[in-house]
N, C-alpha and C positions, 0 to 999 in steps of 0.2 A: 427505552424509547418511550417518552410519556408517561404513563403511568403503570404501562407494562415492563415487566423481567423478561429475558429471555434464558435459556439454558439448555444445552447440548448434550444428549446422552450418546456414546458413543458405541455403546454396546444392544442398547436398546432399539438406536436407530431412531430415535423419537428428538422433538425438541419440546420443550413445556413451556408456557405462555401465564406468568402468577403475573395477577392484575395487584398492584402493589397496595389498593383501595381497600378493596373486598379478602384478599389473600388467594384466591379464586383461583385454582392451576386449572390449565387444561394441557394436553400433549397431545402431538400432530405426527405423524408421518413425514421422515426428509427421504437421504438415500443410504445408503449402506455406509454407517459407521461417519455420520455427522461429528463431525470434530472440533474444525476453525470456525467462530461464531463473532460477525461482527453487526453493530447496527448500523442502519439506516437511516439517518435524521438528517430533516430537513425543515432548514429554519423556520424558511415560510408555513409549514403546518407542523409546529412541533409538537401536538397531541397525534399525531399519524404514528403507528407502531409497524414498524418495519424492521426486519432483520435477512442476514445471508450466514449460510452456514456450507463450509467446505466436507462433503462425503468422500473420506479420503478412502475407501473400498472400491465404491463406486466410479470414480473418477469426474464427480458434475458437483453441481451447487444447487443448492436449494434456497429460495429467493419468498420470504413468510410475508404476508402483510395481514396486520388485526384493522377489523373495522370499529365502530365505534364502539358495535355491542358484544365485540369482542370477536365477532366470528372471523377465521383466519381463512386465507387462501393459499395456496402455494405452487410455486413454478419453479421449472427444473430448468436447466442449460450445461450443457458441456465444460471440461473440464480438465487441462492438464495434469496426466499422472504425476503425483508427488506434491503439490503446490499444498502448503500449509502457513501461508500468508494471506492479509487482506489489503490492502489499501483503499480505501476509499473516498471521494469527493466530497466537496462540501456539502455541497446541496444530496447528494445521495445520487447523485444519477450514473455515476461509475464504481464499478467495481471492479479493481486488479487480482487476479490471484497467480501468486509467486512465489517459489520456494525458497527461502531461506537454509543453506547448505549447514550453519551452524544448528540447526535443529535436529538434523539425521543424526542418528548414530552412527557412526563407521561409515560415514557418506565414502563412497567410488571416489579417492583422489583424482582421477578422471574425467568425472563427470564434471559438465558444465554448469545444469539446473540453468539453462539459457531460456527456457521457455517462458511467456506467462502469458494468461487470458484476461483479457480484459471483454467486461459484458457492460452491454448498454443497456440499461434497465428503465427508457427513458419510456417503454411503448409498452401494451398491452402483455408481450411475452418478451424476457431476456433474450438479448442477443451477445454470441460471445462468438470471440473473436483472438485465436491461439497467435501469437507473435514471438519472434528470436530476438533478445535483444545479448547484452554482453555477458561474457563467464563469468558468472559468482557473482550473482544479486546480492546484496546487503541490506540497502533500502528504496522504500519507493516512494516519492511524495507524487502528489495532484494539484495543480495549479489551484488557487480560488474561485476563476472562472471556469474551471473546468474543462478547457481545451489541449491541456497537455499533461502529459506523465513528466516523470523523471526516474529513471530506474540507476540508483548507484552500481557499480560492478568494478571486477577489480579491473580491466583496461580505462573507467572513466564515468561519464556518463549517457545511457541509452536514454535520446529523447521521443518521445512518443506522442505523436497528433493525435487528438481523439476524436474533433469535430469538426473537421478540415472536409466537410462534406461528400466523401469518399471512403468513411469508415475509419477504422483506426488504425495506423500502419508507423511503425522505426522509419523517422527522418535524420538522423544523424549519431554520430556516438566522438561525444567530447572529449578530449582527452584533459585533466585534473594535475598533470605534471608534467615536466619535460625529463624527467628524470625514471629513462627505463628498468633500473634495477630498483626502485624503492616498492617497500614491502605493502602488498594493496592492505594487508590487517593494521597497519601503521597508521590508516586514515580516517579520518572522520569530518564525513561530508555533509552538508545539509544546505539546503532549498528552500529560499524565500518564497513565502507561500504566493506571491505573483508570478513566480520562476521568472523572475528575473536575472538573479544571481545563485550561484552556490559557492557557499562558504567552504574551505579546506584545513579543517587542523591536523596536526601529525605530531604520533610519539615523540617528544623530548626535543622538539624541535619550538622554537619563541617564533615564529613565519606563520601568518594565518592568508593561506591562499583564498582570492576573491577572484571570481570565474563570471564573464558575462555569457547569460545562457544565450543571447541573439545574436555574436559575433566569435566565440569561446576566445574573447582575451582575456589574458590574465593578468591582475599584478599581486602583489604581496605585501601585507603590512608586518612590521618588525615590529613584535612584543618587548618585554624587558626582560623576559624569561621563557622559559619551554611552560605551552599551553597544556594545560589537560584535559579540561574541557570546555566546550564552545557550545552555545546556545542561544535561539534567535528567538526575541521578543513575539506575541502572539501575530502582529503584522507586518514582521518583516522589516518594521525600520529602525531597527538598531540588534548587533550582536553583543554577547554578554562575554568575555573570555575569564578563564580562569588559570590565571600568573601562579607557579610555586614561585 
């Protein structure tokens, strides 16, 4: 962020702050066993050094901000057990954390990991805020204007208000097929960063499902082959596919 490094010690419990100028470290106090480290930037002051770092001991987050001369503050907010994902917003003012199932070892074939928290870091102290969206998160984007989540999951997708003046809360859960037996690892989804749409490709399949996120219709375009992978330009207005 700027001209500052971040970097997470998980043992130490500490995060360290090297000014990329001077070589300069300093190390700060998070919460017990600091782990997930992501930054904070925002366009409009892109010398502002900000970062969030997940205390997976702990259970909370830890929210760093450097000022100019380097001196750091730090704020604490609550924290779903287990969450060692970040997503965050363009401008910095959201932050989701969410657990990603392929990262456990020997995760609980049972378990959901339906939880995630998302914190508004819009105000002098985090505010966070624990929400259920679908079983088996995958991925998560954040609209560009910052008003809505998208949480991928294997029934579809969980969409989330952020700034609908009532806080953040699960408005609906889309469903991505009409086809009950297809296998949710088969999928790969992804969200134009207006959330307008989400894209759907699938294993060995030439069909690239297109999802409107305001109405959940769907149509399908026919490839000339089974796609393998799909990827959306930096704004959203045009998809890349990739034909064997």
């Amino acid at each position: 962020t700027g001209k500052y490094v971040w970097a997470a010690n998980p043992e130490s419990g500490r995060v360290a702050l090297i000014d990329a100028t001077s070589l300069e470290v300093q190390t700060f106090e998070a919460g017990n066993g600091p782990t997930h480290l992501a930054a904070l930037v925002d366009p409009s002051t892109p010398n502002a050094a900000r970062a969030i770092v997940l205390n997976v001991k702990s259970h909370d987050a830890t929210v760093l901000f450097a000022d100019a001369q380097g001196k750091v503050t730090t704020k604490t907010a609550e924290v779903h057990a287990d969450a060692n994902g970040w997503a965050i917003s363009a401008k910095g003012r959201w932050a989701l954390a969410w657990t990603d199932a392929a990262k456990i070892e020997k995760a609980d074939p049972t378990e959901g990991f339906q939880d995630v928290t998302v914190l508004d870091l819009a105000g002098k102290e985090p505010k966070s805020v624990r929400l259920s969206v679908g079983y088996r998160p995958t991925r998560v984007f954040i609209a560009s204007d910052e008003k809505r989540a998208f949480v991928v999951t294997e029934p579809g997708l969980s969409i989330i208000e952020l700034d609908a003046g009532q806080g953040p809360f699960v408005t609906s859960e889309l469903p991505v097929t009409d086809d009950p037996l297809e296998s949710p690892a088969s999928r790969d989804v992804s969200v134009t960063p207006d959330g307008a749409w989400a894209l759907v490709r699938r294993d060995g399949s030439s069909d690239v499902g297109v999802v409107s996120l305001a109405d959940g219709k769907r149509v399908s375009v026919k490839l000339s082959g089974p796609v393998t992978d799909l990827d959306l330009s930096d704004d959203g207005s045009r998809a890349i596919a990739v034909v064997r």
